[in-house]
Structures are given as C-alpha cells and as structure tokens.
C-alpha atoms as an extended CHARMM CRD file, in Angstrom:
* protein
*
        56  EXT
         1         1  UNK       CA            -48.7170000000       -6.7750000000        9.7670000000  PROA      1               0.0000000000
         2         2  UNK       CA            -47.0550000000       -6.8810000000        5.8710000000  PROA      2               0.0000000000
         3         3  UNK       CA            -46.8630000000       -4.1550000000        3.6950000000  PROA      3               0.0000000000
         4         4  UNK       CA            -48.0370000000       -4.7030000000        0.8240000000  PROA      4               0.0000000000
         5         5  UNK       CA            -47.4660000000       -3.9930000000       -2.7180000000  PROA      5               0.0000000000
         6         6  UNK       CA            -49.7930000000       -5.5210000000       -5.2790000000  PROA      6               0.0000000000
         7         7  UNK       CA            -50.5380000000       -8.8450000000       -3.7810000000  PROA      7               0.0000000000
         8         8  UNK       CA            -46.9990000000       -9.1620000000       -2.6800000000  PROA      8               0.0000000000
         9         9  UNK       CA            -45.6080000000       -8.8640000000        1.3660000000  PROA      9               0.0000000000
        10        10  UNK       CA            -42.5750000000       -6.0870000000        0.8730000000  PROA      10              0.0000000000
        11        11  UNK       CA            -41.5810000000       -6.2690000000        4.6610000000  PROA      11              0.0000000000
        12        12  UNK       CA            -43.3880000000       -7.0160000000        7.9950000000  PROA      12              0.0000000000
        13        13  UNK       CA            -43.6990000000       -6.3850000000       11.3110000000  PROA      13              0.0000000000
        14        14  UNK       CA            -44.9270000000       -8.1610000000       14.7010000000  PROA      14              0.0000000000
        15        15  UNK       CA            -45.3730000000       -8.4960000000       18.4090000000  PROA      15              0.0000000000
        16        16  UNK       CA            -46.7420000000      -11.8020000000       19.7410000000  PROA      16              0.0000000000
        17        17  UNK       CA            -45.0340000000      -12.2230000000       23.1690000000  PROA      17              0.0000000000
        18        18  UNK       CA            -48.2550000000      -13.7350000000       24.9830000000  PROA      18              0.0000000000
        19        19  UNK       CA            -47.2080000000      -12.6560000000       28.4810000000  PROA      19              0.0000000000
        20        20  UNK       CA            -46.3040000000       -8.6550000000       27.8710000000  PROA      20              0.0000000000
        21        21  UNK       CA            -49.4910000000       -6.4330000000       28.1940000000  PROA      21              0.0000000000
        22        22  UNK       CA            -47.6930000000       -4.2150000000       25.7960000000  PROA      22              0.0000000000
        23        23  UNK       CA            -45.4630000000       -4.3210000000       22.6090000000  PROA      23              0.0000000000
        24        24  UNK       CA            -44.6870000000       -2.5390000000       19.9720000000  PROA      24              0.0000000000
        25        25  UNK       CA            -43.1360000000       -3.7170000000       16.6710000000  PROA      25              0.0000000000
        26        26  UNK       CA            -41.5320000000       -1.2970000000       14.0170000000  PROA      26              0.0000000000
        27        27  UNK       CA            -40.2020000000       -1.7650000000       10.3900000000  PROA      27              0.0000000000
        28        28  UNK       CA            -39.0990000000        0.8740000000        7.5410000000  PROA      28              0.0000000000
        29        29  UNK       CA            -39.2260000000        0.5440000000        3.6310000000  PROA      29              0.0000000000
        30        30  UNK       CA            -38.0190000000        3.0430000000        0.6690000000  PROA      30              0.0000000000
        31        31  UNK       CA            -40.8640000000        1.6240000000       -2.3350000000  PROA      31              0.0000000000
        32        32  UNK       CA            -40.5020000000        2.2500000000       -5.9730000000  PROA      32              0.0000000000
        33        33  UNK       CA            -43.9960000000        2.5550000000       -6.8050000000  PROA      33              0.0000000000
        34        34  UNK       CA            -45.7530000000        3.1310000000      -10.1850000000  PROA      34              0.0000000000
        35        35  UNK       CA            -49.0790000000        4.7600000000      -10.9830000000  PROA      35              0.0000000000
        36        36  UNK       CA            -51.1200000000        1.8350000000      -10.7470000000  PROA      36              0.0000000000
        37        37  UNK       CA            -49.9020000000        0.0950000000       -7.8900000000  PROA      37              0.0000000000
        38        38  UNK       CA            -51.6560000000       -1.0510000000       -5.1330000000  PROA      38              0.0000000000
        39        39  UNK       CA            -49.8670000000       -0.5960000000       -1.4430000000  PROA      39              0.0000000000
        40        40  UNK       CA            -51.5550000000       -1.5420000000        1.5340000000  PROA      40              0.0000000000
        41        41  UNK       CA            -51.6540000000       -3.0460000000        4.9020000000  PROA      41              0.0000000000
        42        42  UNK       CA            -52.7140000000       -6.9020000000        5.7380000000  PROA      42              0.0000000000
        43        43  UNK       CA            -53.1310000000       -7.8160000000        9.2160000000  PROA      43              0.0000000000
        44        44  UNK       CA            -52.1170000000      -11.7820000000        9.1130000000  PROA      44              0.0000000000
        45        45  UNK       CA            -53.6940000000      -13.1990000000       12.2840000000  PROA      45              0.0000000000
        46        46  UNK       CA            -54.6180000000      -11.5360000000       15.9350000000  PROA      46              0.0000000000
        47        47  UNK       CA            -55.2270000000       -8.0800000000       16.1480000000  PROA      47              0.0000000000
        48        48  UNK       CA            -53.8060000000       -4.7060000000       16.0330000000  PROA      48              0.0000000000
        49        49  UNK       CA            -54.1460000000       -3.4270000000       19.3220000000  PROA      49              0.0000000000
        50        50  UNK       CA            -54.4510000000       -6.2040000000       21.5620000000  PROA      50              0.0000000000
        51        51  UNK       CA            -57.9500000000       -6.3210000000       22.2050000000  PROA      51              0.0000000000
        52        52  UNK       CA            -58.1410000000       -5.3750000000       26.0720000000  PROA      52              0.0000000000
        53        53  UNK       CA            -55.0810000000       -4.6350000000       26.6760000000  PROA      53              0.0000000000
        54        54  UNK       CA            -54.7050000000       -1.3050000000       24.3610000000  PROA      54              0.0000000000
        55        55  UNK       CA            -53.7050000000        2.0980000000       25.9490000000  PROA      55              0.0000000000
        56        56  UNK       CA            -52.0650000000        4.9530000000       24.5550000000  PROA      56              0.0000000000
C-alpha cells in the first residue's frame, strides 16, 4: 500500500510473506499538504486483507 500525494508514492507499507496466515505492516508520515492536494491510498498488487485468511 503507498500513500499518496498527488500522483506521487510519499511512503509505503507491505506484508507478502506467502507462508504466514497473518501479517501486519505499519508506516507513519508528517505531510505538508495544500488546499488542493490530492492524498490517497493505492493498493499496488494482492489484496488488503488476504482474501481467506482475514480475521480480526
């Protein structure tokens, strides 16, 4: 997962150990953001909460 901030990755995070039913993956970011910026989250590839193997 990146965060975004218009068009541009600011930081990421992942899990993609194959063989661990579950992970978690963490990251932290001050932004300087003006008016018209756009922030959001973009999930690269996979999923994000492991399809069958999600609990909470």
């Amino acid at each position: 997962v990146n965060l975004m901030q218009n068009e541009y990755p600011v930081i990421s995070a992942f899990a993609g150990d194959q063989d661990v039913t579950r992970e978690a993956a963490s990251n932290g970011v001050l932004l300087m953001v003006e008016r018209e910026d756009r922030v959001y989250l973009k999930l690269e590839r996979g999923n994000l909460m492991g399809g069958w193997k999600y609990s909470t």
